[in-house]
N, CA, C and O atoms as a Tripos MOL2 file, in Angstrom:
@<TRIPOS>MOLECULE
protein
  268   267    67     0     0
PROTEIN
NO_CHARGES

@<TRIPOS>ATOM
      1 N          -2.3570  -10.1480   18.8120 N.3       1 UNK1
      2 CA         -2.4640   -8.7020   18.7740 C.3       1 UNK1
      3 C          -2.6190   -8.2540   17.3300 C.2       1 UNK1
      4 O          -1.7610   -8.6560   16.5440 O.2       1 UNK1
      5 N          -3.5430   -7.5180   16.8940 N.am      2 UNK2
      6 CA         -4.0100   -6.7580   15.7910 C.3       2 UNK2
      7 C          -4.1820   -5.4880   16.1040 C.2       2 UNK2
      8 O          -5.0100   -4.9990   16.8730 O.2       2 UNK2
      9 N          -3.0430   -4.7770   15.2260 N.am      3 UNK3
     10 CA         -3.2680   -3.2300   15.4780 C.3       3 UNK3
     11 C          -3.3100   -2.8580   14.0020 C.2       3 UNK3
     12 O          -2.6860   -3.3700   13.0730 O.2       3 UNK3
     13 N          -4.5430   -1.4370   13.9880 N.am      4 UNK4
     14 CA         -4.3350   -0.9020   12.4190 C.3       4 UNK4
     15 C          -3.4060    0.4540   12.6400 C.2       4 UNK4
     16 O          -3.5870    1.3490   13.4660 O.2       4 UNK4
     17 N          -2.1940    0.3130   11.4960 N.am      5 UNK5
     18 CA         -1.1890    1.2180   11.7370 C.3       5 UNK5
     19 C          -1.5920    2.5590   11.1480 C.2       5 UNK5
     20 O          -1.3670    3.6800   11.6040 O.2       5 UNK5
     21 N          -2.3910    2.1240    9.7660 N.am      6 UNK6
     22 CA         -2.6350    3.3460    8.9220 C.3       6 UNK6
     23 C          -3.8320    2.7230    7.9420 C.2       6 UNK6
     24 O          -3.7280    1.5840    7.4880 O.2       6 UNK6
     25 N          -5.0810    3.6560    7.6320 N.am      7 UNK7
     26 CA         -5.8180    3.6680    6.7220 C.3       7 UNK7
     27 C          -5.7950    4.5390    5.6960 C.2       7 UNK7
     28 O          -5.0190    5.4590    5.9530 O.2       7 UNK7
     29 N          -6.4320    4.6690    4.4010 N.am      8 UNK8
     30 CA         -6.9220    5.2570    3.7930 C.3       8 UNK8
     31 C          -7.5380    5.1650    2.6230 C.2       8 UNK8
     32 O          -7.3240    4.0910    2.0600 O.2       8 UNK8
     33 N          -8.3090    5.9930    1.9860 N.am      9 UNK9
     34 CA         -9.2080    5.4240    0.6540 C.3       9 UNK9
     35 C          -8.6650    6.6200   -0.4920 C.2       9 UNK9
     36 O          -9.1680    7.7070   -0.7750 O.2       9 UNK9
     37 N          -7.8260    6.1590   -0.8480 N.am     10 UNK10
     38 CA         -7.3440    6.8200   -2.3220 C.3      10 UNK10
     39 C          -7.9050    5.9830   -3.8740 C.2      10 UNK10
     40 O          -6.9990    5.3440   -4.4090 O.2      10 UNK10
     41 N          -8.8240    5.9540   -4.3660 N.am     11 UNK11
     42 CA         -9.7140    4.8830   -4.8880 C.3      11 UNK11
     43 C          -9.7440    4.0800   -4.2980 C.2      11 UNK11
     44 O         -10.8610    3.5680   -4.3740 O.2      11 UNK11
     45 N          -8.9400    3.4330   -3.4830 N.am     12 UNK12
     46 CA         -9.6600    2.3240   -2.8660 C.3      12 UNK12
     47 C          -8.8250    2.0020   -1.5660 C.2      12 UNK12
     48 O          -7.6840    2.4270   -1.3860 O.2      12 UNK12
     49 N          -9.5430    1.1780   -0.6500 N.am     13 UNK13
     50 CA         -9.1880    1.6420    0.5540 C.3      13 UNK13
     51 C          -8.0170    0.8690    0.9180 C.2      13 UNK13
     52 O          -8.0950   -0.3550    1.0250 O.2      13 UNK13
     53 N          -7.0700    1.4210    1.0910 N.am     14 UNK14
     54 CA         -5.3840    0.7840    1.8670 C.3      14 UNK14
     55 C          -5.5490    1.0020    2.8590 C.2      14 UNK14
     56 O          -6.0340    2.0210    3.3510 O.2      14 UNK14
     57 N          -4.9780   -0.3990    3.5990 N.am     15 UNK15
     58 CA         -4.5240   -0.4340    4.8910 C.3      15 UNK15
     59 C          -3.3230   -1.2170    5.2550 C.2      15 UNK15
     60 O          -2.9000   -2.1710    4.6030 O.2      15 UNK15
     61 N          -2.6510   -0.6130    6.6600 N.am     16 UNK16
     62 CA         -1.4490   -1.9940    7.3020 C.3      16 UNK16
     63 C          -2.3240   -2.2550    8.3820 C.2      16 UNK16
     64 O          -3.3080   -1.5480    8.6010 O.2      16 UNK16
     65 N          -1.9680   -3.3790    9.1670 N.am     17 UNK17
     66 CA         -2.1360   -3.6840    9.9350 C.3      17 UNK17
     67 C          -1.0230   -4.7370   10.4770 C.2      17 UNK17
     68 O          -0.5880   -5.6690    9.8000 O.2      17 UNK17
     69 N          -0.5800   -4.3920   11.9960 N.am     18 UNK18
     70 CA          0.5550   -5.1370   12.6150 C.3      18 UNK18
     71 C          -0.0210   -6.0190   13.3150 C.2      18 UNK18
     72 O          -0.3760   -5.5890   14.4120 O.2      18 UNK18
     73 N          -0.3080   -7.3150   13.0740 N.am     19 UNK19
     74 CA         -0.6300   -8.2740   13.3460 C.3      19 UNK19
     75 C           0.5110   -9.1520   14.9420 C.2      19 UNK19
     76 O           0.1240   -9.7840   15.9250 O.2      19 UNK19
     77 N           1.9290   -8.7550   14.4840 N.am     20 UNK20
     78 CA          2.9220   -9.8210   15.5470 C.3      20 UNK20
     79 C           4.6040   -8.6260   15.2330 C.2      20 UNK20
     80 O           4.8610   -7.8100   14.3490 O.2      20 UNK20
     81 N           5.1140   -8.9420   16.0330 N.am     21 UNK21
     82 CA          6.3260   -8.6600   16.1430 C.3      21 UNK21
     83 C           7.1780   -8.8250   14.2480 C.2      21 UNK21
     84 O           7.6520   -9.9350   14.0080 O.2      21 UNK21
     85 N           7.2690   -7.9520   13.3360 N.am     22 UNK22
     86 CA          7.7840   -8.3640   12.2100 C.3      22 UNK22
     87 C           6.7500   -9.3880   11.8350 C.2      22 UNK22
     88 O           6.9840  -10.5850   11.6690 O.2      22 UNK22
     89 N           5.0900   -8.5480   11.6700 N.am     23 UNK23
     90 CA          4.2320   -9.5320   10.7930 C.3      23 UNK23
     91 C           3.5090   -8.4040   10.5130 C.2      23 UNK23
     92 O           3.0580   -7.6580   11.3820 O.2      23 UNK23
     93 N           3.3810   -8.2500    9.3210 N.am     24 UNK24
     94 CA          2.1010   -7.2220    8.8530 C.3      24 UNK24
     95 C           1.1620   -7.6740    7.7400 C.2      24 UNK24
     96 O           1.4210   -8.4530    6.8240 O.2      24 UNK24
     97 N          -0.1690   -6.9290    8.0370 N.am     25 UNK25
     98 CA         -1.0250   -7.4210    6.4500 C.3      25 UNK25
     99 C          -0.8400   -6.1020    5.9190 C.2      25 UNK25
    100 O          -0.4140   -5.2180    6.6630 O.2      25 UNK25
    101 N          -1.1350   -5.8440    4.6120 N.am     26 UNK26
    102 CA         -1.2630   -4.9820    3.7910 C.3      26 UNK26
    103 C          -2.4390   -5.2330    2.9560 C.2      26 UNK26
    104 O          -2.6370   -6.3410    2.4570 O.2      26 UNK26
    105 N          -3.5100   -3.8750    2.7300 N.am     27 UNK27
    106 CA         -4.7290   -4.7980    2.1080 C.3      27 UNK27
    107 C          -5.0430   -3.3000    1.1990 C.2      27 UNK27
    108 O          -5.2350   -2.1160    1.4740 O.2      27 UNK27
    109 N          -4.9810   -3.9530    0.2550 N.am     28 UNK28
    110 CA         -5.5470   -2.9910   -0.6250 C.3      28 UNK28
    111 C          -6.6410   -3.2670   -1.7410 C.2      28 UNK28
    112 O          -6.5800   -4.1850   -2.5600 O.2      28 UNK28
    113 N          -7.7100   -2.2700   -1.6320 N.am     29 UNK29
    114 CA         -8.7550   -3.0470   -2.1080 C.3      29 UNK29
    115 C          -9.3030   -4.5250   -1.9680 C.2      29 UNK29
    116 O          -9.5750   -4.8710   -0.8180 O.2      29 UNK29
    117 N          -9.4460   -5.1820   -2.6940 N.am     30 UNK30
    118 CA         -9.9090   -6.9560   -2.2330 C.3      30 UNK30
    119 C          -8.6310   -7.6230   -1.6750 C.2      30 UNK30
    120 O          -8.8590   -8.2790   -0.6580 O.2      30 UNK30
    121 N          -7.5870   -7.6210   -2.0070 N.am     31 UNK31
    122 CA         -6.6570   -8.1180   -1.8030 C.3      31 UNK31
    123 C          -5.5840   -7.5300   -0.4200 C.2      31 UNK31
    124 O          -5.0930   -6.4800   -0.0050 O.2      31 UNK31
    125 N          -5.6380   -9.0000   -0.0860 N.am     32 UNK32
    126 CA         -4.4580   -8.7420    1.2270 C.3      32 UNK32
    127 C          -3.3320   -9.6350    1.2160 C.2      32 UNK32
    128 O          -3.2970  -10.8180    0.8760 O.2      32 UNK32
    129 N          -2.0200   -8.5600    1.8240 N.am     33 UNK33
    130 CA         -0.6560   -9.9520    1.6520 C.3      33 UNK33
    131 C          -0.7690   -9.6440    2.8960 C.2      33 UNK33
    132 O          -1.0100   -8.5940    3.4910 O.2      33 UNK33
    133 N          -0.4150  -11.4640    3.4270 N.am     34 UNK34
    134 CA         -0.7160  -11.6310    5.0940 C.3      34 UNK34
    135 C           1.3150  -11.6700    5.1760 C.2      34 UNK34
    136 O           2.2160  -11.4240    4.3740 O.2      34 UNK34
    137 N           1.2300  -12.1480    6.6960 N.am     35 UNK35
    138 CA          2.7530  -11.8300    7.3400 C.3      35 UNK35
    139 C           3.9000  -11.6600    6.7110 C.2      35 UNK35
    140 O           4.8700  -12.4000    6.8710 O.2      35 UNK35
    141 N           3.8640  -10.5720    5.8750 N.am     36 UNK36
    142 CA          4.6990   -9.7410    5.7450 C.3      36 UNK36
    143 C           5.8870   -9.2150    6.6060 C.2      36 UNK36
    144 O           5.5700   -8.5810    7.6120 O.2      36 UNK36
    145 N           7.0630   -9.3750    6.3740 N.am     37 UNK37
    146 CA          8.0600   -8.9060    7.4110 C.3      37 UNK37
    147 C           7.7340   -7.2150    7.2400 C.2      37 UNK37
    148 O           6.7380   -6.8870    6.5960 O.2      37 UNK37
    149 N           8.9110   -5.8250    8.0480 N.am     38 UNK38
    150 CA          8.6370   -4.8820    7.6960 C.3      38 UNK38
    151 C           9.1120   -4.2470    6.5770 C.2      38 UNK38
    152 O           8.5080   -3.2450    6.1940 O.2      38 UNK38
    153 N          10.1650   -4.6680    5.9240 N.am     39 UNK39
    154 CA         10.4890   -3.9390    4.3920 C.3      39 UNK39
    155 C           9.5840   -4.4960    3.8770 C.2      39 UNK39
    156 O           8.8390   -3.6490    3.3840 O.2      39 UNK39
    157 N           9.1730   -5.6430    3.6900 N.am     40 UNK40
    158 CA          8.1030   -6.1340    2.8310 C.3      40 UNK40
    159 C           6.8900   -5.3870    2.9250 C.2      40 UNK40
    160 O           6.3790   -5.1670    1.8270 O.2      40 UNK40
    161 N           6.2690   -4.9260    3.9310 N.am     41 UNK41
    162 CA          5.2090   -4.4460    4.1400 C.3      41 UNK41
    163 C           5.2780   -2.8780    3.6970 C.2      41 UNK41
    164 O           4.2830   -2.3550    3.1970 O.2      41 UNK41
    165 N           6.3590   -2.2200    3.8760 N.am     42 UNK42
    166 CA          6.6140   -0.8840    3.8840 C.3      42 UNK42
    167 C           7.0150   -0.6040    1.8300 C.2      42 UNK42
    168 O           6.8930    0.4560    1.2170 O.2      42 UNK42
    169 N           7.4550   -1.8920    1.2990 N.am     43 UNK43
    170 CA          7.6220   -1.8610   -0.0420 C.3      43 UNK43
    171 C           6.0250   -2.3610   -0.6160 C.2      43 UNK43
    172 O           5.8230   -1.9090   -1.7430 O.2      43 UNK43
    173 N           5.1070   -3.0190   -0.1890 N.am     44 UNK44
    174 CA          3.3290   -2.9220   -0.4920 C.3      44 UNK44
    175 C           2.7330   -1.8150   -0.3470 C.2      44 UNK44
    176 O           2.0540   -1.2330   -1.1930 O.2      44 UNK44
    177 N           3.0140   -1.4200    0.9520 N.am     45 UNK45
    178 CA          2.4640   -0.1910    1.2120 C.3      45 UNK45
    179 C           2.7600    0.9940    0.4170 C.2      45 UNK45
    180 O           1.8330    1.7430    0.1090 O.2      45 UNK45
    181 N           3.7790    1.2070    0.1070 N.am     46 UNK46
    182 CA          4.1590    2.4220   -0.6910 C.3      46 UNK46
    183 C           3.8860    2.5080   -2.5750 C.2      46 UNK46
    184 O           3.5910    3.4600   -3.2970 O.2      46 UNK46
    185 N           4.1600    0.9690   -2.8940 N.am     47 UNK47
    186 CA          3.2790    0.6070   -4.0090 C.3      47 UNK47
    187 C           2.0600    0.4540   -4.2590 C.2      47 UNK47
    188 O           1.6160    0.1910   -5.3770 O.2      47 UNK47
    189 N           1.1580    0.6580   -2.8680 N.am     48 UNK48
    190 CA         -0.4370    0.7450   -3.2040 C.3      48 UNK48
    191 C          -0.6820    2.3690   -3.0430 C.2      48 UNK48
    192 O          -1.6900    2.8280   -3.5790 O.2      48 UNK48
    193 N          -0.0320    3.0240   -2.5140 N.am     49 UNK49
    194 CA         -0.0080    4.1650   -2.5080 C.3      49 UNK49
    195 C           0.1780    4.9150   -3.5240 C.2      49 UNK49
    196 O          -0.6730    5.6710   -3.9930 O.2      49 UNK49
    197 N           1.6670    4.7090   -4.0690 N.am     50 UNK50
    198 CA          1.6020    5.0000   -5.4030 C.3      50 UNK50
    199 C           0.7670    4.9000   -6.6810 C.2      50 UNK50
    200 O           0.4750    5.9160   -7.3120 O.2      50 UNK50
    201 N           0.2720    3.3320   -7.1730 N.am     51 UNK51
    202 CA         -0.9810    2.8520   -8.0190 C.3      51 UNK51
    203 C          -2.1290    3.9210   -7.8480 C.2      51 UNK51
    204 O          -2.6080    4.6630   -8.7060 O.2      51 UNK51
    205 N          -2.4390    3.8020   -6.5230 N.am     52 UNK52
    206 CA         -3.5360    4.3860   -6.1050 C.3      52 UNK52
    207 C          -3.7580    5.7890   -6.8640 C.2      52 UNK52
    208 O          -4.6810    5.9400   -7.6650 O.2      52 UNK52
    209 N          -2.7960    6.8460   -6.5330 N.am     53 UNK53
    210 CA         -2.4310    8.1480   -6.8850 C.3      53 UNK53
    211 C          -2.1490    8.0000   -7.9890 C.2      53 UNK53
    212 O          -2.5080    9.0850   -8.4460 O.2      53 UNK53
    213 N          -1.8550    7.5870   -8.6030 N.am     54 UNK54
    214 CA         -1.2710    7.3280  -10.3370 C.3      54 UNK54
    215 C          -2.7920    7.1390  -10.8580 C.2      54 UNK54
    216 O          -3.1570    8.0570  -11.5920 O.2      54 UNK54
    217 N          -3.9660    5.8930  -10.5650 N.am     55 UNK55
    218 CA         -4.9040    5.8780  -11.1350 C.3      55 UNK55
    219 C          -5.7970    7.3420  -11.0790 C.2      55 UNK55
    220 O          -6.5300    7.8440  -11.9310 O.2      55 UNK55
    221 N          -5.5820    7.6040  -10.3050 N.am     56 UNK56
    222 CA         -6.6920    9.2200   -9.8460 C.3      56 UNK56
    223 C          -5.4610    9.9710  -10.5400 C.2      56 UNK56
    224 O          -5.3690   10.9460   -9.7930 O.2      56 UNK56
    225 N          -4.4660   10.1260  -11.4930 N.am     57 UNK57
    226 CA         -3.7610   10.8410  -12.0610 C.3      57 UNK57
    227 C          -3.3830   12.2920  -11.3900 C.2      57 UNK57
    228 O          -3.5080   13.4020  -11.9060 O.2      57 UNK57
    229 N          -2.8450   11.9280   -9.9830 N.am     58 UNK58
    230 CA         -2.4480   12.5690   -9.1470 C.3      58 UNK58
    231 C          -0.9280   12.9820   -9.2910 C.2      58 UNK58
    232 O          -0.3620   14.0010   -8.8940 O.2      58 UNK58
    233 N          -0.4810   11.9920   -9.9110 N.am     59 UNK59
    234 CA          1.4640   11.4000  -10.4300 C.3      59 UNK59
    235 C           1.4890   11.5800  -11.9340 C.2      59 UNK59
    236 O           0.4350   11.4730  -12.5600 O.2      59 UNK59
    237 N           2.7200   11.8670  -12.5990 N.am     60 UNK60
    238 CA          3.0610   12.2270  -13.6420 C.3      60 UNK60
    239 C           3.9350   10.9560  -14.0160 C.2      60 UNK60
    240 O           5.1640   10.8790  -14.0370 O.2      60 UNK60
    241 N           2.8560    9.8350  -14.3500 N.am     61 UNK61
    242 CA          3.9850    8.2550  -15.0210 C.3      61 UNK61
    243 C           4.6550    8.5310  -16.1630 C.2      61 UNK61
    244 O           5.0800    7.4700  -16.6220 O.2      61 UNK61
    245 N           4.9760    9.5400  -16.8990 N.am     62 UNK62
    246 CA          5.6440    9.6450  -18.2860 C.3      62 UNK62
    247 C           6.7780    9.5210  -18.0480 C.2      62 UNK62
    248 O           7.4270   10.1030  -17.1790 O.2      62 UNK62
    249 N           7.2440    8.4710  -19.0740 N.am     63 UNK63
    250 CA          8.7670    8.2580  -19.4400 C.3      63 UNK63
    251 C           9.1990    9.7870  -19.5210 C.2      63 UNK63
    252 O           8.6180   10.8220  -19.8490 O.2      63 UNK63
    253 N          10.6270    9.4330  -19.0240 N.am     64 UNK64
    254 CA         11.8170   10.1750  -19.4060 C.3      64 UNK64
    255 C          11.5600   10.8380  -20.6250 C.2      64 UNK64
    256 O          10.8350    9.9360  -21.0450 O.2      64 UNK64
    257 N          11.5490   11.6930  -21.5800 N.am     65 UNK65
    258 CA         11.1600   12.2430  -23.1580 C.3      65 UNK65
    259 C          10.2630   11.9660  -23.6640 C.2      65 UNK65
    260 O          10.0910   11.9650  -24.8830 O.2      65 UNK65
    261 N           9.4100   11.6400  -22.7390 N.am     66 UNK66
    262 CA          7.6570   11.1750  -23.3930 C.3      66 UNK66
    263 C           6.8640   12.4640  -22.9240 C.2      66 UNK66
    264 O           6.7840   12.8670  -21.7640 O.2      66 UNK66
    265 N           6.2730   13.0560  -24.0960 N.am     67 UNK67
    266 CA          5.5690   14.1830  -23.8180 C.3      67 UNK67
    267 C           4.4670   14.2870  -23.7440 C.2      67 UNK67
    268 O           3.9660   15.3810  -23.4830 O.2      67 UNK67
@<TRIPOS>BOND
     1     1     2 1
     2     2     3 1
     3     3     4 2
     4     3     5 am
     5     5     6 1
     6     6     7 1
     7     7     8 2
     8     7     9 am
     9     9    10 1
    10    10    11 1
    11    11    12 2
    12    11    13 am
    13    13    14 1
    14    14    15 1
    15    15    16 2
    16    15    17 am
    17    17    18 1
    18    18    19 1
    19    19    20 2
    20    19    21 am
    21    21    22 1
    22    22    23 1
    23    23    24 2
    24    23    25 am
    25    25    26 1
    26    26    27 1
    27    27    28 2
    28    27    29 am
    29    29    30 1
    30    30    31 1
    31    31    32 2
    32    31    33 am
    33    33    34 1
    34    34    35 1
    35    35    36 2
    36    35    37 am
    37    37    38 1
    38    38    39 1
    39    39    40 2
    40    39    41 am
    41    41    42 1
    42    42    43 1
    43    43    44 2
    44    43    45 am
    45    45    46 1
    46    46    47 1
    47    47    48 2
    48    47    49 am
    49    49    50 1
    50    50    51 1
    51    51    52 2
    52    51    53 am
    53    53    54 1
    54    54    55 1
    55    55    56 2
    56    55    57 am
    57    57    58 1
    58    58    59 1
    59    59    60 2
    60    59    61 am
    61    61    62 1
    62    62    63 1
    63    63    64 2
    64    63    65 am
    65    65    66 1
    66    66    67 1
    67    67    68 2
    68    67    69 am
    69    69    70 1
    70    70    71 1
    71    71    72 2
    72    71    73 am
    73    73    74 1
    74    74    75 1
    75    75    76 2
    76    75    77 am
    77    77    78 1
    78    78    79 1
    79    79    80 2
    80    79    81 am
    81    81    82 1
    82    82    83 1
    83    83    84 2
    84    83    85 am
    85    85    86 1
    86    86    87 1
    87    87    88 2
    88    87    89 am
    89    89    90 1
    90    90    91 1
    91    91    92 2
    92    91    93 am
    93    93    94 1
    94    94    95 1
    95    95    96 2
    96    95    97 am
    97    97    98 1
    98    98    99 1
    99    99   100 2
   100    99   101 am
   101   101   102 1
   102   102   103 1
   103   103   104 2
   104   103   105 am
   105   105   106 1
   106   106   107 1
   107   107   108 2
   108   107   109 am
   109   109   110 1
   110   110   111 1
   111   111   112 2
   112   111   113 am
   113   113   114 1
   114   114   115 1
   115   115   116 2
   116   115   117 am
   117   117   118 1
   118   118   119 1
   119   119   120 2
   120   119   121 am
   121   121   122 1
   122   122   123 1
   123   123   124 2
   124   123   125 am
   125   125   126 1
   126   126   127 1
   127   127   128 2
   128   127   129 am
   129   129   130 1
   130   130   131 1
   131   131   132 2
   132   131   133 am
   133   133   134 1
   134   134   135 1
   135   135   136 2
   136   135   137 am
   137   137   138 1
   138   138   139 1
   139   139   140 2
   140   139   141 am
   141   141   142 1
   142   142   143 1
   143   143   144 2
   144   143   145 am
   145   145   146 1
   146   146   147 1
   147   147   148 2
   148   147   149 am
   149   149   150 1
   150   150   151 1
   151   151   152 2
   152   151   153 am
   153   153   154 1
   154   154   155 1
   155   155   156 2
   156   155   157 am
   157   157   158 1
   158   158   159 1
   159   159   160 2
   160   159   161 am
   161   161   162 1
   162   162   163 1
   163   163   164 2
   164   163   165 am
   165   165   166 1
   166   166   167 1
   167   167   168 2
   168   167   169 am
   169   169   170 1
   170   170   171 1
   171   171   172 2
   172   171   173 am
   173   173   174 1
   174   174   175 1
   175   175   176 2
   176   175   177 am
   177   177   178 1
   178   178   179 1
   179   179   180 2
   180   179   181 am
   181   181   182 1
   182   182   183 1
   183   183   184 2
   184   183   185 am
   185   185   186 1
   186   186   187 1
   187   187   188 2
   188   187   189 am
   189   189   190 1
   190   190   191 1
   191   191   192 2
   192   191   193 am
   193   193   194 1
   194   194   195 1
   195   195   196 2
   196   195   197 am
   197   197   198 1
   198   198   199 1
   199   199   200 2
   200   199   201 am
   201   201   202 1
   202   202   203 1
   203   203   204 2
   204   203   205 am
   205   205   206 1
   206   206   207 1
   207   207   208 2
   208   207   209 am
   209   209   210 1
   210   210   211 1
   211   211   212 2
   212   211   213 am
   213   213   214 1
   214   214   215 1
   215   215   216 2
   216   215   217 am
   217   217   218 1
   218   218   219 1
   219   219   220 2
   220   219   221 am
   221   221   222 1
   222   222   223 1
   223   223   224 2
   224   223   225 am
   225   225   226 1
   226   226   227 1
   227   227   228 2
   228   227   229 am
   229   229   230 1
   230   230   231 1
   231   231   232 2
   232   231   233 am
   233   233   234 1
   234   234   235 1
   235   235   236 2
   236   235   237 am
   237   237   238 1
   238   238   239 1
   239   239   240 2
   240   239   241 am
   241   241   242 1
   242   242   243 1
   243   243   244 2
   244   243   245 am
   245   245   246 1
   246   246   247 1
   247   247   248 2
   248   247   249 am
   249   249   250 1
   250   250   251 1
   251   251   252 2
   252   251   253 am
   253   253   254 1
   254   254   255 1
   255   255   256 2
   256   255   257 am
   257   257   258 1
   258   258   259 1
   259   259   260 2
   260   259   261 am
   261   261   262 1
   262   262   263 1
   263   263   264 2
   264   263   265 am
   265   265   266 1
   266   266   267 1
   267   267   268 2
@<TRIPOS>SUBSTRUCTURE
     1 UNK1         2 RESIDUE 1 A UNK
     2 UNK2         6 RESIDUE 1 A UNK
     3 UNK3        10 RESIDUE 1 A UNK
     4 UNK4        14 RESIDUE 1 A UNK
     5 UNK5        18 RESIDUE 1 A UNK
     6 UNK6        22 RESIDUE 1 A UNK
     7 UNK7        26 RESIDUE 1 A UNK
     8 UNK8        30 RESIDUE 1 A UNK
     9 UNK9        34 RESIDUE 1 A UNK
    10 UNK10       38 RESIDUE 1 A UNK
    11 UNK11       42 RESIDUE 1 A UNK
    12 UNK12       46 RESIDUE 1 A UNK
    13 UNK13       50 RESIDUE 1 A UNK
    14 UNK14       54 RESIDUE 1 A UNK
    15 UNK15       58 RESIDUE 1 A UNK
    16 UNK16       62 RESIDUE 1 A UNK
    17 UNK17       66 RESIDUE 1 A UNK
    18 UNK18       70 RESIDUE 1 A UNK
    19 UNK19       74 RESIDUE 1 A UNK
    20 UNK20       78 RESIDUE 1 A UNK
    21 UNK21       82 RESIDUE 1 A UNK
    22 UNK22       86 RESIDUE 1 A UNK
    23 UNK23       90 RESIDUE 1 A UNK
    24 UNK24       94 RESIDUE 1 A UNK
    25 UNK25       98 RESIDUE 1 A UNK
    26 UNK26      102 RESIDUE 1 A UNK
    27 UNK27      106 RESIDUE 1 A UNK
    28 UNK28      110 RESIDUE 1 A UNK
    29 UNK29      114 RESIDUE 1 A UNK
    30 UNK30      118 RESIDUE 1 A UNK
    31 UNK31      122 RESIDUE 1 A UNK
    32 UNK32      126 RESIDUE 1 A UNK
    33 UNK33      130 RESIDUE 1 A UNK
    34 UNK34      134 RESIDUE 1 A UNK
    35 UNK35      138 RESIDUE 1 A UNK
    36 UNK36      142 RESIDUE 1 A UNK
    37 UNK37      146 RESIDUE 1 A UNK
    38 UNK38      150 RESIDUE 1 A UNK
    39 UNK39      154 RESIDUE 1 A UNK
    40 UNK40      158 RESIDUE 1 A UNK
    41 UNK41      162 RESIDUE 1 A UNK
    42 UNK42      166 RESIDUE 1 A UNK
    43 UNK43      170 RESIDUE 1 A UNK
    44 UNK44      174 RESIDUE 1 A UNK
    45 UNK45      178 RESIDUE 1 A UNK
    46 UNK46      182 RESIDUE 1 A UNK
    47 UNK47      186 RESIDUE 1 A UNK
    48 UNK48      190 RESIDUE 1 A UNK
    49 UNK49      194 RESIDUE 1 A UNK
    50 UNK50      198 RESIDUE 1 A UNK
    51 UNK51      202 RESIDUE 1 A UNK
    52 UNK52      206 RESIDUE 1 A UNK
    53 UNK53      210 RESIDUE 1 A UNK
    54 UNK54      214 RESIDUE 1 A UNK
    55 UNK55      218 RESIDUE 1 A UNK
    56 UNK56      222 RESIDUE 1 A UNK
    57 UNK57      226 RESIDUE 1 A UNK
    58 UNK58      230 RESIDUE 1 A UNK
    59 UNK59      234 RESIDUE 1 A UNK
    60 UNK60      238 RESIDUE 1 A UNK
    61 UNK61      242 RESIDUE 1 A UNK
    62 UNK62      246 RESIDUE 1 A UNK
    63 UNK63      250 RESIDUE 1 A UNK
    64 UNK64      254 RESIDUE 1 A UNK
    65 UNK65      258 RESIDUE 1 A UNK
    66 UNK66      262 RESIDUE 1 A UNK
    67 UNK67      266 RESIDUE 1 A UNK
Protein backbone atom coordinates (compact mmCIF):
# COMPACT_ATOMS: atom_id res chain seq x y z
CA UNK A 1 0.00 0.00 0.00
CA UNK A 2 1.24 3.50 -1.15
CA UNK A 3 -0.67 6.40 -0.13
CA UNK A 4 0.38 10.20 -0.76
CA UNK A 5 -0.43 11.95 2.57
CA UNK A 6 0.56 15.48 1.52
CA UNK A 7 2.19 17.40 -1.43
CA UNK A 8 3.59 20.53 -2.17
CA UNK A 9 6.04 22.79 -4.16
CA UNK A 10 7.52 25.48 -1.96
CA UNK A 11 10.79 25.74 -4.24
CA UNK A 12 10.73 22.49 -4.54
CA UNK A 13 8.41 19.85 -4.41
CA UNK A 14 7.79 17.97 -0.80
CA UNK A 15 6.10 15.10 -0.28
CA UNK A 16 5.05 12.09 2.46
CA UNK A 17 3.99 9.24 1.43
CA UNK A 18 2.67 6.19 3.78
CA UNK A 19 4.02 3.40 2.31
CA UNK A 20 3.12 0.46 5.55
CA UNK A 21 1.86 0.66 8.96
CA UNK A 22 4.78 3.10 10.76
CA UNK A 23 6.69 3.40 7.27
CA UNK A 24 6.89 6.63 5.48
CA UNK A 25 9.00 8.25 2.56
CA UNK A 26 9.65 11.80 2.72
CA UNK A 27 10.96 13.33 -0.57
CA UNK A 28 12.06 16.49 -1.02
CA UNK A 29 13.35 17.68 -4.09
CA UNK A 30 15.84 14.78 -5.50
CA UNK A 31 16.12 13.25 -2.39
CA UNK A 32 14.04 10.70 -0.51
CA UNK A 33 14.34 9.08 3.15
CA UNK A 34 12.62 5.69 2.68
CA UNK A 35 10.87 3.81 5.92
CA UNK A 36 10.83 6.21 8.14
CA UNK A 37 8.92 5.51 11.40
CA UNK A 38 6.24 8.47 12.24
CA UNK A 39 8.26 11.00 14.43
CA UNK A 40 10.88 10.45 12.03
CA UNK A 41 8.89 11.32 9.16
CA UNK A 42 6.91 14.15 10.84
CA UNK A 43 10.60 15.62 12.10
CA UNK A 44 11.70 15.51 7.80
CA UNK A 45 8.71 16.74 6.99
CA UNK A 46 8.61 19.77 9.02
CA UNK A 47 12.37 20.42 8.30
CA UNK A 48 11.73 20.45 4.54
CA UNK A 49 9.10 22.70 5.16
CA UNK A 50 10.86 24.92 7.06
CA UNK A 51 14.30 25.06 4.56
CA UNK A 52 11.91 25.41 1.97
CA UNK A 53 10.23 28.74 3.40
CA UNK A 54 13.45 30.03 4.79
CA UNK A 55 15.04 29.76 1.14
CA UNK A 56 12.04 31.83 -0.50
CA UNK A 57 12.75 34.12 2.71
CA UNK A 58 9.36 33.61 3.89
CA UNK A 59 10.99 33.02 7.81
CA UNK A 60 13.01 35.43 9.72
CA UNK A 61 16.49 33.01 10.47
CA UNK A 62 18.21 35.89 12.50
CA UNK A 63 19.89 35.14 15.60
CA UNK A 64 18.63 36.32 18.76
CA UNK A 65 20.38 40.28 18.58
CA UNK A 66 21.30 39.95 15.04
CA UNK A 67 19.87 42.81 13.21
Amino acid sequence: MKRRCFETRIGWDITLDQVGRDNFTVTYGAVAERKLSYEDAADRLGSAIMHALACEWKLDNRMKGEK
